[in-house]
C-alpha positions in Angstrom: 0.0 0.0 0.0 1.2 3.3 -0.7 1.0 6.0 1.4 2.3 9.9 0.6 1.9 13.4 2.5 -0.7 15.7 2.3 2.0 17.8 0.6 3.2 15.3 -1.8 -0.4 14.5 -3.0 -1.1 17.9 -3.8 2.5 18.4 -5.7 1.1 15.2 -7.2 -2.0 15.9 -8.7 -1.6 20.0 -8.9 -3.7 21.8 -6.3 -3.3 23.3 -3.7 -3.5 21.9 0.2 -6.3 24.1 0.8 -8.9 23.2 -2.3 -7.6 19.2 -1.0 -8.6 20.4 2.4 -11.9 21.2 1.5 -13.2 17.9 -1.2 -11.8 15.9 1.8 -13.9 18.1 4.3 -17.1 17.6 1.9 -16.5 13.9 1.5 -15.3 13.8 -2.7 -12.0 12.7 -1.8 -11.1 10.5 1.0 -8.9 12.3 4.2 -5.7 10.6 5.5 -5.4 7.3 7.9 -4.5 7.2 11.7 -0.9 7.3 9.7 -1.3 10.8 9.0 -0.6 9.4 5.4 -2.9 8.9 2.5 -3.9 5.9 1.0 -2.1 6.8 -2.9 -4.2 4.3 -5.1 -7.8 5.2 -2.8 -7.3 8.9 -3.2 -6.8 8.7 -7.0 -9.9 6.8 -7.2 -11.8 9.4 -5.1 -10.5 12.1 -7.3 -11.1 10.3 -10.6 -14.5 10.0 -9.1 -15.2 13.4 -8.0 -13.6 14.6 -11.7 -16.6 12.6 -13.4 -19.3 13.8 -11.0 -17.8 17.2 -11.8 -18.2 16.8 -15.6 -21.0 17.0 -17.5 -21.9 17.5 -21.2 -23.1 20.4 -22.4 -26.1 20.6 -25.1 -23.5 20.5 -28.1 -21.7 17.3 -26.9 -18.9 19.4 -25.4 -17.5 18.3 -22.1 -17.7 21.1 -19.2 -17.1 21.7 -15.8 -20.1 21.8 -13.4 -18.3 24.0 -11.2 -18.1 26.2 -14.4 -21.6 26.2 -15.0 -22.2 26.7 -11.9 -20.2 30.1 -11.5 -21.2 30.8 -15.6 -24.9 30.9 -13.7 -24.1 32.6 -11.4 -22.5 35.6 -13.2 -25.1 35.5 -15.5 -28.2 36.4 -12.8 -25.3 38.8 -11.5 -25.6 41.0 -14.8 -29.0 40.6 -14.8 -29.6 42.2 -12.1 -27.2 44.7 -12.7 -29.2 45.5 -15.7 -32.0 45.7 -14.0 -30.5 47.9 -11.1 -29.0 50.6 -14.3 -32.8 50.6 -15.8 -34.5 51.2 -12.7 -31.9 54.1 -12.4 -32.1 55.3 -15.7 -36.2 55.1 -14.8 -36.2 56.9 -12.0 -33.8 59.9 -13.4 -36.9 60.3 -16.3 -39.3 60.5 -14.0 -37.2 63.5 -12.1 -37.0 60.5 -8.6 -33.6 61.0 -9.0 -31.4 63.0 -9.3 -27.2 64.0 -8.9 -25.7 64.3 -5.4 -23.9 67.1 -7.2 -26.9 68.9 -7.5 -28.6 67.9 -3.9 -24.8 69.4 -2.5 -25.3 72.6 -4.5 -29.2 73.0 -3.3 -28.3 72.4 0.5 -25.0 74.7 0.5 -27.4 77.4 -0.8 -30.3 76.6 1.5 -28.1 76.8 4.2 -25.8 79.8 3.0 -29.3 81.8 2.8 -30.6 80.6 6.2 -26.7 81.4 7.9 -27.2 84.8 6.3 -30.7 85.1 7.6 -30.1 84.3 11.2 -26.8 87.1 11.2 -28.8 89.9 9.3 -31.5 89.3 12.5 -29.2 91.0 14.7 -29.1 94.3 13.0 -32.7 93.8 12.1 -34.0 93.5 15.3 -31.6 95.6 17.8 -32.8 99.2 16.8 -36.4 97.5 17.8 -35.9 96.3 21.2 -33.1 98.6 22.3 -35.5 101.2 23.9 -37.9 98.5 25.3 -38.1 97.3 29.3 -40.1 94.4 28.9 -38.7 91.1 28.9 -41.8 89.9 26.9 -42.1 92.5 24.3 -38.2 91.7 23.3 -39.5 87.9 23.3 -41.9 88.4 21.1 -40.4 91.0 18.6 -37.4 87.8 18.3 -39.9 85.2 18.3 -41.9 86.8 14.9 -38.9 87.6 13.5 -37.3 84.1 13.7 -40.8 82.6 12.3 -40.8 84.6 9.7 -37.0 83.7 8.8 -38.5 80.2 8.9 -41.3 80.9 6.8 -39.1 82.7 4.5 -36.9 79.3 3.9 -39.9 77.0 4.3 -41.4 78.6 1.1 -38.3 76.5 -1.1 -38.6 77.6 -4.7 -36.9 74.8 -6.6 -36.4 77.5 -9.7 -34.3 80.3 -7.1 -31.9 77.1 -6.3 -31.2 75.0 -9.5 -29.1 76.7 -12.5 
């Protein structure tokens, strides 16, 4: 009986330990003895065997891998998808769902811009008013219409004042 290494089996036959590793783990090749060593004869067999199960024909007579097909599937429902994913896209941007992050960037730095120079002109806006009053309450309420209407002001979102 001949018995080899896990190393020289794979020099053998031309794969690596690791792909061994794993046909021995899922039963298409048979793992080494108590030895440590592998049975040379019995492991050809099982990888003869697991070489046929692997092969198929394809519809023109031509021999292929199943693992081939397998991955050729695979790859295939991939790029469907993908294809699918671009015309949904390509959908949406036609029905104006979607649209650049470019221009969403450019819309919010504006928005933002207007409101940062909204909230600084309410100090010189408002000072002159409330600089000659003595009631907490009436300076509360002169800020708190003012501030609403700042808010109004960038509630009322043209799209047209934003987008070039």
């Amino acid at each position: 009986m001949s018995e080899y290494t896990q190393k020289e089996v794979c020099n053998f036959i031309g794969m690596s330990a690791r792909q061994v590793r794993r046909l021995q783990s899922s039963g298409d090749l048979i793992k080494a003895g108590i030895s440590g060593k592998i049975d040379g004869p019995k492991f050809i067999q099982s990888l003869v065997d697991y070489k046929i199960k692997m092969t198929i024909k394809d519809d023109r007579g031509h021999e292929q891998n199943q693992i081939d097909l397998e991955d050729e599937k695979k790859q295939k429902a991939r790029l469907t998808k993908l294809q699918a994913d671009k015309e949904e896209l390509i959908v949406a941007k036609m029905k104006n769902e979607l649209i650049p992050i470019c221009d969403v960037s450019f819309v919010w730095t504006k928005l933002l811009s207007n409101f940062k120079s909204k909230c600084l002109a309410l100090i010189s806006k408002i000072g002159p008013r409330v600089v000659h009053l003595d009631e907490l309450s009436e300076v509360q309420e002169i800020l708190e219409q003012e501030i609403h209407q700042v808010l109004i002001e960038l509630s009322e979102f043209e799209e047209n004042d934003y987008i070039t």
